[in-house]
C-alpha positions as CSV (number, residue, x, y, z in Angstrom):
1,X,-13.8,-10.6,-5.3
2,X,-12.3,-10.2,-1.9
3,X,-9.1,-11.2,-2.8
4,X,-9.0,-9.3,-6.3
5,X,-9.3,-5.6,-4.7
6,X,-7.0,-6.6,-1.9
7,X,-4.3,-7.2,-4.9
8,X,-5.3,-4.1,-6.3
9,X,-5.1,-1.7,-3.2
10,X,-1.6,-4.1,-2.3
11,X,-0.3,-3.0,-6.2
12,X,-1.7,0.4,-5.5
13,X,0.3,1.0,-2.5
14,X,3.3,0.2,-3.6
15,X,2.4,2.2,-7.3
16,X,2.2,4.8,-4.6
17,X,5.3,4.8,-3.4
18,X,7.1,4.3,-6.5
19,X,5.9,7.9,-7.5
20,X,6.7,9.2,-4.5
21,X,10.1,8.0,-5.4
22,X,9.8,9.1,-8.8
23,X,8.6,12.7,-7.8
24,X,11.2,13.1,-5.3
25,X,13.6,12.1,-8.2
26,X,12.3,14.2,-11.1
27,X,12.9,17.5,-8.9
28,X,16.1,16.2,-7.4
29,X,17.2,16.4,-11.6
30,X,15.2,20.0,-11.9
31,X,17.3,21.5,-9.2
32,X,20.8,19.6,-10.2
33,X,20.5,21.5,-13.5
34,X,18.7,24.8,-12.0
35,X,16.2,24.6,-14.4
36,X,14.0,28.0,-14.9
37,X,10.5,28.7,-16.7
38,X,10.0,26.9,-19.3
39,X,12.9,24.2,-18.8
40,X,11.5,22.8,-15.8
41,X,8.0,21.9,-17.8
42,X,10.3,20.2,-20.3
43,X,12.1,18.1,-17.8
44,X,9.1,17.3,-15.8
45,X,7.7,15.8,-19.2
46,X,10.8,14.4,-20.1
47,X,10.8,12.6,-17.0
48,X,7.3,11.5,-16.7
49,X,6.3,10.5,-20.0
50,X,8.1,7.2,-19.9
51,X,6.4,6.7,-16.4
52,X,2.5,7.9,-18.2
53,X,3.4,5.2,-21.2
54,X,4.0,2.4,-18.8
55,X,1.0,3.1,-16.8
56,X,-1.1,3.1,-20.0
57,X,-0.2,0.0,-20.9
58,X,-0.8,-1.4,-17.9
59,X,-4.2,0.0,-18.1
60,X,-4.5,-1.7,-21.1
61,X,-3.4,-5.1,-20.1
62,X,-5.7,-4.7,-16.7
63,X,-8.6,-4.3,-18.2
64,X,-9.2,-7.5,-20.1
65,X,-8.9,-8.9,-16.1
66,X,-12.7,-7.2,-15.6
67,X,-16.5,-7.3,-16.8
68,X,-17.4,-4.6,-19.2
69,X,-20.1,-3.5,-16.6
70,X,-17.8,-2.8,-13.5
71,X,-16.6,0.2,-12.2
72,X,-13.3,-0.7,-12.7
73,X,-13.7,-1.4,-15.7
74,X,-15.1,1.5,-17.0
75,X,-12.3,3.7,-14.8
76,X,-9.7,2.2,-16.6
77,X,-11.3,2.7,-19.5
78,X,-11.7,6.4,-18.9
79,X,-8.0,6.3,-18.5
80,X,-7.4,4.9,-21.4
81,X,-9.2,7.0,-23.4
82,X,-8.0,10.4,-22.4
């Protein structure tokens, strides 16, 4: 059990800094094509959706890794439902 959550927080930090890559990205794009209003929550979901669909997924695939009655479990089942 140990050993599983130390994956997960290992995969979790580096999940973090992929979107802080990501982030730092997506606005570096907003402000090449000086984006205003409207625009800029286009191109934010432009940019992120692909991101959203491959986390979902992995949600997906993580799950069947974990007991119906964990609380891991049921968070990414929360995130998969909404």
């Amino acid at each position: 059990m140990h050993e599983q959550m130390a994956g997960v927080t290992s995969r979790l930090d580096q999940t973090e800094r992929d979107l802080d890559l990501e982030r730092a990205t997506r606005e570096e794009i907003i402000k090449k094509e000086d984006a205003k209003g409207s625009r800029i929550s286009e191109l934010r979901d432009e940019l992120t959706r692909p991101l959203w669909d491959t986390f979902h997924l992995w949600c997906l695939n993580e799950i069947l890794n974990y007991d119906q009655n964990s609380q891991m479990y049921k968070a990414l089942n929360y995130v998969i439902r909404h």
